[in-house]
C-alpha positions as CSV (number, residue, x, y, z in Angstrom):
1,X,-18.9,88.9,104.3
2,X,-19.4,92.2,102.1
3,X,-19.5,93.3,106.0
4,X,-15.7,92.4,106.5
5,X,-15.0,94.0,103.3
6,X,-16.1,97.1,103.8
7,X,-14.4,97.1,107.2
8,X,-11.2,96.1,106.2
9,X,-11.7,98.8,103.5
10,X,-12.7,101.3,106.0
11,X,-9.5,100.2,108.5
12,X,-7.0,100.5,105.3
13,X,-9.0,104.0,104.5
14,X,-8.2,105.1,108.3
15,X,-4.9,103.7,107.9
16,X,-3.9,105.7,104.6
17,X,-5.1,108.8,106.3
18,X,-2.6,108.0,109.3
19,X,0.2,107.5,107.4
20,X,-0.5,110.7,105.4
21,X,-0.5,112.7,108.3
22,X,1.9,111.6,109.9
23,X,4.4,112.2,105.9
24,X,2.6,115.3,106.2
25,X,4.0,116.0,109.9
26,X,7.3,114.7,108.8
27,X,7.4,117.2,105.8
28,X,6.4,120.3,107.7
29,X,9.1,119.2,110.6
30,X,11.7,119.0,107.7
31,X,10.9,122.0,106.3
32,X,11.2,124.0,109.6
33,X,14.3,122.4,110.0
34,X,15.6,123.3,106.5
35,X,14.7,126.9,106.9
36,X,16.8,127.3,110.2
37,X,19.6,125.5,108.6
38,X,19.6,128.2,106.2
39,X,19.0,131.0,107.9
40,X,22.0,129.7,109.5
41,X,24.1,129.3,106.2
42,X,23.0,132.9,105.7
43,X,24.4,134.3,108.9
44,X,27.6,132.3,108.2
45,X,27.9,133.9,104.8
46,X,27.1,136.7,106.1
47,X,30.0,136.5,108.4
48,X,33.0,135.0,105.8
49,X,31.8,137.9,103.8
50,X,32.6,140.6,106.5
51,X,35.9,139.0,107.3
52,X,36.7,139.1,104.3
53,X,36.1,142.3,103.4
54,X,38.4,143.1,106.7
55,X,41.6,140.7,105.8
56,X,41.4,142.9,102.5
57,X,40.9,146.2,104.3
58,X,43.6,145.4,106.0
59,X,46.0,143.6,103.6
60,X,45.5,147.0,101.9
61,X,46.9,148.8,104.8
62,X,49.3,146.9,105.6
63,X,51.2,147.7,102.1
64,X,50.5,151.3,102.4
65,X,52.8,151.3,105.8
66,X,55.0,149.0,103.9
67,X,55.4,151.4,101.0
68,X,55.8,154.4,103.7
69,X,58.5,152.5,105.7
70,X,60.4,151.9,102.8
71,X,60.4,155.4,101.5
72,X,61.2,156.4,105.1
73,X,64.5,153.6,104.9
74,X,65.7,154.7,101.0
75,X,65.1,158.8,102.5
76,X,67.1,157.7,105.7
77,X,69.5,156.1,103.9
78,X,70.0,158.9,101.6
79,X,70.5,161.7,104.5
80,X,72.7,159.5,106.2
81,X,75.2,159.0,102.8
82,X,74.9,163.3,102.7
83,X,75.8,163.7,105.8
84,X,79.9,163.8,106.0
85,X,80.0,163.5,109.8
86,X,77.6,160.3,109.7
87,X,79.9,158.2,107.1
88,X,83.1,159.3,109.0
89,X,81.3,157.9,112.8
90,X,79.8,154.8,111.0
91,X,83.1,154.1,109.5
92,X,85.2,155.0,112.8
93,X,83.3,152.5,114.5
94,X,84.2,149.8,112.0
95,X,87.8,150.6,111.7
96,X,87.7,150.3,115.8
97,X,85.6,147.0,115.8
98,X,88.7,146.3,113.9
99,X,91.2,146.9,116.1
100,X,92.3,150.8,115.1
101,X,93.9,153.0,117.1
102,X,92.4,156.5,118.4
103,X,95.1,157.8,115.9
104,X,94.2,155.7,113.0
105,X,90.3,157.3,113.6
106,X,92.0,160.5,113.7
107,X,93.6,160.3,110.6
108,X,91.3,157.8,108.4
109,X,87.5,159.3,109.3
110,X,88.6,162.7,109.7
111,X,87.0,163.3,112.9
112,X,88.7,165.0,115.6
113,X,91.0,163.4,118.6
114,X,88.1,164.0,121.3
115,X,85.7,162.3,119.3
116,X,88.1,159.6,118.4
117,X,88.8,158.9,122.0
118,X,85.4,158.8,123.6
119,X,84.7,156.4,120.6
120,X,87.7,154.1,121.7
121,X,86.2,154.7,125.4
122,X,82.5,153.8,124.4
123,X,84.2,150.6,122.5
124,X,86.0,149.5,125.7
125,X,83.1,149.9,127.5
126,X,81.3,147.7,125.4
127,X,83.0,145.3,124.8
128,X,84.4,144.8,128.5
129,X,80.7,144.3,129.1
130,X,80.3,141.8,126.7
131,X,83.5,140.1,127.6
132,X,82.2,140.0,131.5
133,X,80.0,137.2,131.0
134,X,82.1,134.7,129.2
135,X,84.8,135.4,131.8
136,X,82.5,134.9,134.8
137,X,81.2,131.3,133.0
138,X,85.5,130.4,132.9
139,X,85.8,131.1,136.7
């Protein structure tokens, strides 16, 4: 009987050393696996971190040109309220959008009767184009 004993002892000895190895072959697996898992975390940091760094670049940019274009509009708008001739078109063209007469122009903007009548020609023109359409859909 101390036989049997000592070979169930030996089987549960062999046994305990299987099962170890095989935890122990688990472990190293898992181990592998958690390195490349964060060598992978790393790369994709790696990666948020550069766009980042870009959206910000660029965000920072991207207000520069807006602080340029809006110089550029308040300088623009400034040469454009020095500049006589400019005022008296801008408001010639209103005054004819509203119906005005090449001699209203004339007298109102203070821009000469030429002038006045190409810009009653040019607003003809424009709107006769604009009118072609909705007359072709009546027809």
């Amino acid at each position: 009987m101390a036989e049997y004993t000592q070979l169930i002892m030996l089987g549960m000895a062999v046994l305990t050393l299987l099962a170890a190895a095989i935890c122990i072959h688990v472990l190293i697996r898992v181990k592998r696996q958690e390195r490349r898992h964060q060598a992978l975390i790393n790369v994709l940091r790696n990666e948020i971190r550069a766009m980042t760094n870009g959206s910000i670049g660029m965000g920072k940019r991207l207000m520069a040109i807006e602080r340029t274009l809006n110089i550029t509009v308040e300088k623009q708008q400034e040469l454009e309220n020095r500049d006589p001739g400019v005022l008296a078109y801008n408001q010639a063209a209103k005054l004819m959008e509203m119906g005005a007469s090449v001699d209203d122009l004339v007298r109102n903007c203070g821009i000469g009767r030429p002038e006045a009548e190409l810009m009653a020609l040019l607003h003809r023109e424009l709107h006769s184009s604009e009118m072609l359409p909705e007359q072709q859909q009546r027809h």
